[in-house]
C-alpha positions as CSV (number, residue, x, y, z in Angstrom):
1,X,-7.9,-29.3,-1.7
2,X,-4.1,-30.0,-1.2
3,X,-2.7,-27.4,1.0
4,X,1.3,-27.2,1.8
5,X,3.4,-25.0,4.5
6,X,6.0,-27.4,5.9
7,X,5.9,-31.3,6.8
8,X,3.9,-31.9,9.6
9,X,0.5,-32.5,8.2
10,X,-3.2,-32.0,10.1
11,X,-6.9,-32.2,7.6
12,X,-7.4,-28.6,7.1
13,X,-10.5,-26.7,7.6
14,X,-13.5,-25.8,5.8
15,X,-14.5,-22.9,3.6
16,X,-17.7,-21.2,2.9
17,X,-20.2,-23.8,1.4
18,X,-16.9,-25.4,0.1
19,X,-14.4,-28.1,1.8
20,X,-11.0,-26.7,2.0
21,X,-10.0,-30.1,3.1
22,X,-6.9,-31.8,2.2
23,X,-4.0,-32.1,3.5
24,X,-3.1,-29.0,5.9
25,X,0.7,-28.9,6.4
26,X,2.0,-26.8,9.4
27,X,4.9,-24.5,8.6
28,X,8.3,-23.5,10.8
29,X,8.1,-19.9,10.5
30,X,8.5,-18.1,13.9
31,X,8.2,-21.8,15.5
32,X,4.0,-21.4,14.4
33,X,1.9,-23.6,13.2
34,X,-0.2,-22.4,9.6
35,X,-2.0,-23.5,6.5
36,X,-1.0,-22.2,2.5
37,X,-3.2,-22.7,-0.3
38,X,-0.9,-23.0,-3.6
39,X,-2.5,-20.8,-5.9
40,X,-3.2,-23.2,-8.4
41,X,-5.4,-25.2,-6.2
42,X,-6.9,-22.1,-4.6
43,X,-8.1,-20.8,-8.8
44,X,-9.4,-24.5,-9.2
45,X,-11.8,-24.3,-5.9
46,X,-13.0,-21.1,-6.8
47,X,-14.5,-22.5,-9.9
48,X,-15.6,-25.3,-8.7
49,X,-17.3,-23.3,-6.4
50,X,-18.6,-20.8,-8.9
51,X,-16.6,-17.9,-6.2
52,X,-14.6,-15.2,-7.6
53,X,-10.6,-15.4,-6.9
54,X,-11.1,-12.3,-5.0
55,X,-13.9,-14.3,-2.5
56,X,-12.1,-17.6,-2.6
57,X,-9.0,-15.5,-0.9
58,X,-11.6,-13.9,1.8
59,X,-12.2,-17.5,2.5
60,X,-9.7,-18.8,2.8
61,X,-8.4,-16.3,4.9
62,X,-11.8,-16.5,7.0
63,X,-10.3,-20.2,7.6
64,X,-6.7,-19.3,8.5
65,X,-5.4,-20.6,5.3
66,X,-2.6,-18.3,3.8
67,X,-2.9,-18.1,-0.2
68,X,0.1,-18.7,-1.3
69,X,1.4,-15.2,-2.3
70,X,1.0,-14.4,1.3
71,X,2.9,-17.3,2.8
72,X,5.9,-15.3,3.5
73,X,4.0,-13.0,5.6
74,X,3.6,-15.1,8.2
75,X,4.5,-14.8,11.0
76,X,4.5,-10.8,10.5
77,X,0.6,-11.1,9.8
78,X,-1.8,-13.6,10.8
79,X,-4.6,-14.7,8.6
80,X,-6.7,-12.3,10.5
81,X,-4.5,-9.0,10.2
82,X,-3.8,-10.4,6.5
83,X,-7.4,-10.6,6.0
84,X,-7.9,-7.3,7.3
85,X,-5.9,-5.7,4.5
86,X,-7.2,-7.8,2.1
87,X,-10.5,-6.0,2.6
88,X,-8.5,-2.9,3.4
89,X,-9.0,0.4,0.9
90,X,-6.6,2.4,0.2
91,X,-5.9,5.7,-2.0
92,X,-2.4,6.4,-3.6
93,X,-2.5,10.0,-4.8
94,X,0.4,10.6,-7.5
95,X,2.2,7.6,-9.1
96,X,5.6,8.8,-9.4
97,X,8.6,8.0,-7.8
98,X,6.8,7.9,-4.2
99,X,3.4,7.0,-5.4
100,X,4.8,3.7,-7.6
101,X,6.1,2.4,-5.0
102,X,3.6,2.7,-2.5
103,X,1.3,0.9,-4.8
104,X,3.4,-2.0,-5.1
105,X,4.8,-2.7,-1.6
106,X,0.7,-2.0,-0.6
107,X,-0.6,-4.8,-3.2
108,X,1.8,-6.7,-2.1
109,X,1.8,-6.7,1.8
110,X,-1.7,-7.5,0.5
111,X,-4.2,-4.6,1.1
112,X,-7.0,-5.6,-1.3
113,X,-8.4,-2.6,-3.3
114,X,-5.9,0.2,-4.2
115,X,-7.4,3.8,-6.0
116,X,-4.6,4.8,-8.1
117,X,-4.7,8.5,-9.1
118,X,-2.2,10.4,-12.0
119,X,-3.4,12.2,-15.1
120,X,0.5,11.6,-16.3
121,X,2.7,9.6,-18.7
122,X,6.1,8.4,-18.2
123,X,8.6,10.2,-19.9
124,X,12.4,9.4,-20.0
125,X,13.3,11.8,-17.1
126,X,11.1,8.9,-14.7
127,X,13.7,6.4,-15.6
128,X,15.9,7.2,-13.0
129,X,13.4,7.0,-9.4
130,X,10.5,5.6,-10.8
131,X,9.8,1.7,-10.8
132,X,7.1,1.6,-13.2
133,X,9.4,3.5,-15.9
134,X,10.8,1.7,-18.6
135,X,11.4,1.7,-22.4
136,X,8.4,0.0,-22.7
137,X,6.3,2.5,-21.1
138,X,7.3,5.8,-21.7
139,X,4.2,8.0,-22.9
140,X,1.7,5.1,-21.4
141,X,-0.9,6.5,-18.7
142,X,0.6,5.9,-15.3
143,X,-2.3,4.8,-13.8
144,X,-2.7,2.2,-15.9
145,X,0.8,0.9,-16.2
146,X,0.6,1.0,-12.4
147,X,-3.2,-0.8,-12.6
148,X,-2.1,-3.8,-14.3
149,X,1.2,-4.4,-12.9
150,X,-0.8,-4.6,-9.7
151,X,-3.2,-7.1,-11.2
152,X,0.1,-9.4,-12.3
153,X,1.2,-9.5,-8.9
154,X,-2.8,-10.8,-7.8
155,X,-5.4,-10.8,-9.8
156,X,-7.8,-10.9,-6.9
157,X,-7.1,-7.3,-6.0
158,X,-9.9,-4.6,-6.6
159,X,-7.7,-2.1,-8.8
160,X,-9.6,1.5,-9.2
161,X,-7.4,3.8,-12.1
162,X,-7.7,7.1,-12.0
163,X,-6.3,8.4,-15.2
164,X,-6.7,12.5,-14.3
165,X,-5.0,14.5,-11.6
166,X,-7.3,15.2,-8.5
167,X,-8.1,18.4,-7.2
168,X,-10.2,20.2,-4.9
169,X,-13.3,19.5,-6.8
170,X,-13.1,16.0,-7.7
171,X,-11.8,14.6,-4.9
172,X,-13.6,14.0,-2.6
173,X,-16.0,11.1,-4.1
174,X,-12.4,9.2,-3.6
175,X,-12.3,9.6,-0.4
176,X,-15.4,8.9,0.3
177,X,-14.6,5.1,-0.4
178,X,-11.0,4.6,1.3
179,X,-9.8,4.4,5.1
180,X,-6.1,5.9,4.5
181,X,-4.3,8.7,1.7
182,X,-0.8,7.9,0.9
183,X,1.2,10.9,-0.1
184,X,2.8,10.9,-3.8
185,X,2.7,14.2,-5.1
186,X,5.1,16.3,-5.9
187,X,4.4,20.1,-4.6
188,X,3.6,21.7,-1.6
189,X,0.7,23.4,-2.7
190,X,-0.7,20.2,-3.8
191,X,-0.1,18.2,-0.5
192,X,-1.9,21.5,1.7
193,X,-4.7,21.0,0.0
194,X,-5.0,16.7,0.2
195,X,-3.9,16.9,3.7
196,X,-6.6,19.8,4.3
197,X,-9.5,18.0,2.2
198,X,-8.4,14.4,4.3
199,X,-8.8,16.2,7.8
200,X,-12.0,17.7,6.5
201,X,-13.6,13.8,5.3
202,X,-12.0,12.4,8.5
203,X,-8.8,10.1,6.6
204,X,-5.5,9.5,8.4
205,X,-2.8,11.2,5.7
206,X,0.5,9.8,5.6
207,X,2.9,12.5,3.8
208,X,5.9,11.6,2.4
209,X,8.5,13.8,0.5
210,X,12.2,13.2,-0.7
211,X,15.0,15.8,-2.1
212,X,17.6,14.2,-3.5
213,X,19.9,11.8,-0.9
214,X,16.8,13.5,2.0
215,X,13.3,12.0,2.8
216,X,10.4,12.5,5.7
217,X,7.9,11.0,6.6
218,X,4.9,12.5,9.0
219,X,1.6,10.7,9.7
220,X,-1.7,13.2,10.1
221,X,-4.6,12.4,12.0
222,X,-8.2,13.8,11.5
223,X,-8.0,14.8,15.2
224,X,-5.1,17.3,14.5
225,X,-5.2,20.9,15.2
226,X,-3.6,21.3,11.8
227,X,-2.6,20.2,8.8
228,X,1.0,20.6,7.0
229,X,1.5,23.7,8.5
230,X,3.4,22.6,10.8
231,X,6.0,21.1,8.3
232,X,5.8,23.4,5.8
233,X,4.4,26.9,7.0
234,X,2.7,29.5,4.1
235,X,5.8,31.8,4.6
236,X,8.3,29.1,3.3
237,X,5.7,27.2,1.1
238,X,8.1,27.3,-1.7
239,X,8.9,24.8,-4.1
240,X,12.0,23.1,-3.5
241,X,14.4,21.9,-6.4
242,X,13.8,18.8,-8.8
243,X,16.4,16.3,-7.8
244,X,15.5,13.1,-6.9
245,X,17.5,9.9,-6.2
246,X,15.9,6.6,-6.3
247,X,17.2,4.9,-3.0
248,X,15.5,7.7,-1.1
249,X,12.3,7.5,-2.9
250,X,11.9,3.5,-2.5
251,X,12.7,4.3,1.4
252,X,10.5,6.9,2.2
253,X,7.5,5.0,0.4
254,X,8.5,1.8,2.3
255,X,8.0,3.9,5.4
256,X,5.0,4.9,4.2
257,X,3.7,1.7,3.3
258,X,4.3,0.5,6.7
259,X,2.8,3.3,8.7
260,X,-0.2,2.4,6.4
261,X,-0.2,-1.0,7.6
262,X,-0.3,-0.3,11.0
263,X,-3.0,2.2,10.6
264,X,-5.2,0.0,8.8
265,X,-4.6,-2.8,11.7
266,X,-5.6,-0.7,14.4
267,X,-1.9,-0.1,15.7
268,X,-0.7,3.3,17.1
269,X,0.8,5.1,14.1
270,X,5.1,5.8,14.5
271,X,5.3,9.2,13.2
272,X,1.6,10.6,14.2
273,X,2.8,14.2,15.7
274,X,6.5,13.1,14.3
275,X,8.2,13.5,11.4
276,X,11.2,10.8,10.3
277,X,13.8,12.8,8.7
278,X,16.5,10.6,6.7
279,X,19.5,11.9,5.6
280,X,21.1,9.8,3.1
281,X,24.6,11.2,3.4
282,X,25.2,10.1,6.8
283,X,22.4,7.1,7.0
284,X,20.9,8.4,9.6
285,X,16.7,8.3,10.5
286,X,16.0,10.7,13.2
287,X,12.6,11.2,14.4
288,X,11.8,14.8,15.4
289,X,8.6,15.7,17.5
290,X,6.1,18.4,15.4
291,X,4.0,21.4,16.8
C-alpha cells in the first residue's frame, strides 16, 4: 500500500493479517516524523482484506498510520489519542444551532460513533444559526440531515439517529452506550433534567448555552455535589428570550467540542467547576469559578 506524508520515505508497517507496506513517507508537521494512508488506497486494502472501512481505519491507526482525513491532526493528536476517539462514543442531545455543530466538529476531530438525538425539522427560522439548515432541507428530520452529512465527511463512522426528542423515560438506554453528553438543547428545564439523569448513570455533561452575542460553557462531573443548580437555581429557572446569533453558537459548541476531546483522552477538563462566559460585545472569555 502506497502511503504519503512528506518526502522522506521509510517501508511502512504492517496491519492486522494485512501488509500496510509501501512506501511510508515522514511528514514536517511539528518537526515529527508520521505515516498517511490516502483514502483511496486505505478503501482498496479493506477489500482486499474483506475488513470493513470502519476496521481498516482501527488498523491502521493500531499501526500509527494517519488515514488521510486525519492527516492534519497531527501533531495535535497522535495515532494513539486519534485512535482513541475513533473508538470514542459520544451523545449529542439536540441538533440545533449548538447541537449541529457539535456533531460536526466531533466527526470531524474524529470520534467514531456519534448518537444524534432531535424529534425536529428544520424550518426557515434555523437558517440564520444553524449549519445544517438550508433550502434544501427545511421540513427534513434533523437527525437525519445531521446523520448523513456526518457519513459524507467519513463513511467509516458509526452514526446512531435518533429521530424523537428524549426525555426522562427514554433516555437512559442512550446513555447506557456513550462515555460523554454534549449539551444542545434549548431550555432550562430540559438541561436540569439531562444533567440530573447523566450524574445519576455516571456521564461527564458538558453544558453549553448561547443568548444572542453571550455563550457559556460549564463541564459537570458525576462526582459533583450538584447539578445545574448552581448555574441556573429553581428560583430563576426561567426561560430566557429566543435570540440567537450564529457566531456565538459555532463558538460555544467549539468549546464544547474541545472539552469533549479532552475528556475522552483522559485530560483534566478546563471548565469542570467553571463556567466560560463570552461576551460577544466586548470579545472577551472570562472564566468564573462555580459553587
Amino acid at each position: 500500500m502506497t502511503l504519503r506524508g512528506g518526502d522522506k520515505r521509510q517501508p511502512g508497517p504492517s496491519g492486522k493479517g494485512l501488509s500496510l507496506s509501501g512506501q511510508g513517507a515522514a511528514g514536517g508537521a511539528g518537526g515529527r516524523d508520521f505515516l498517511v494512508a490516502p483514502e483511496a488506497e486505505l478503501k482498496a486494502w479493506a477489500r482486499t482484506g474483506k475488513l470493513s472501512l470502519r476496521r481498516a481505519f482501527e488498523a491502521a491507526l493500531e499501526t500509527g498510520i494517519f488515514p488521510e482525513c486525519y492527516e492534519r491532526n497531527f501533531p495535535s493528536l497522535t495515532a494513539a489519542q486519534q485512535l482513541t476517539l475513533f473508538q470514542s462514543r459520544v451523545l449529542v442531545v439536540g441538533l440545533g444551532g449548538l447541537g449541529g455543530a457539535q456533531a460536526g466538529l466531533l466527526a470531524r476531530v474524529g470520534v467514531g460513533s456519534l448518537w444524534l438525538a432531535d424529534g425536529d425539522v428544520f424550518t426557515s427560522s434555523n437558517l440564520n444559526r444553524q449549519c445544517l439548515a438550508t433550502r434544501k432541507t427545511l421540513g427534513q428530520s434533523k437527525t437525519e440531515v445531521t446523520a448523513r452529512h456526518l457519513k459524507d465527511i467519513n463513511p467509516a463512522l458509526r452514526v446512531t439517529a435518533i429521530p424523537h426528542f428524549l426525555a426522562p423515560d427514554n433516555l437512559r438506554k442512550y446513555l447506557s452506550q456513550v462515555q460523554v453528553v454534549l449539551d444542545g438543547l434549548d431550555t432550562i428545564a430540559a438541561r436540569r433534567w439531562l444533567s440530573a439523569a447523566c450524574r445519576d448513570t455516571g456521564l461527564p455533561f458538558v453544558h453549553g448555552a448561547v443568548l444572542g452575542q453571550f455563550g457559556q460553557v460549564a463541564t459537570l462531573m458525576p462526582a459533583d455535589p450538584t447539578d445545574l443548580e448552581s448555574i441556573y437555581p429553581s428560583a430563576a429557572a426561567l426561560e430566557t428570550p429566543r435570540e440567537v446569533l450564529a457566531p456565538t453558537v459555532t463558538l460555544v459548541a467549539s468549546l464544547q467540542v474541545q472539552e469533549t476531546v479532552r475528556l475522552l483522552l483522559g485530560q483534566p477538563p478546563a471548565y469542570h467547576g467553571r463556567l466560560a462566559h463570552f461576551d460577544g460585545t466586548t470579545g472577551r472569555l472570562e472564566i468564573v469559578a462555580l459553587g
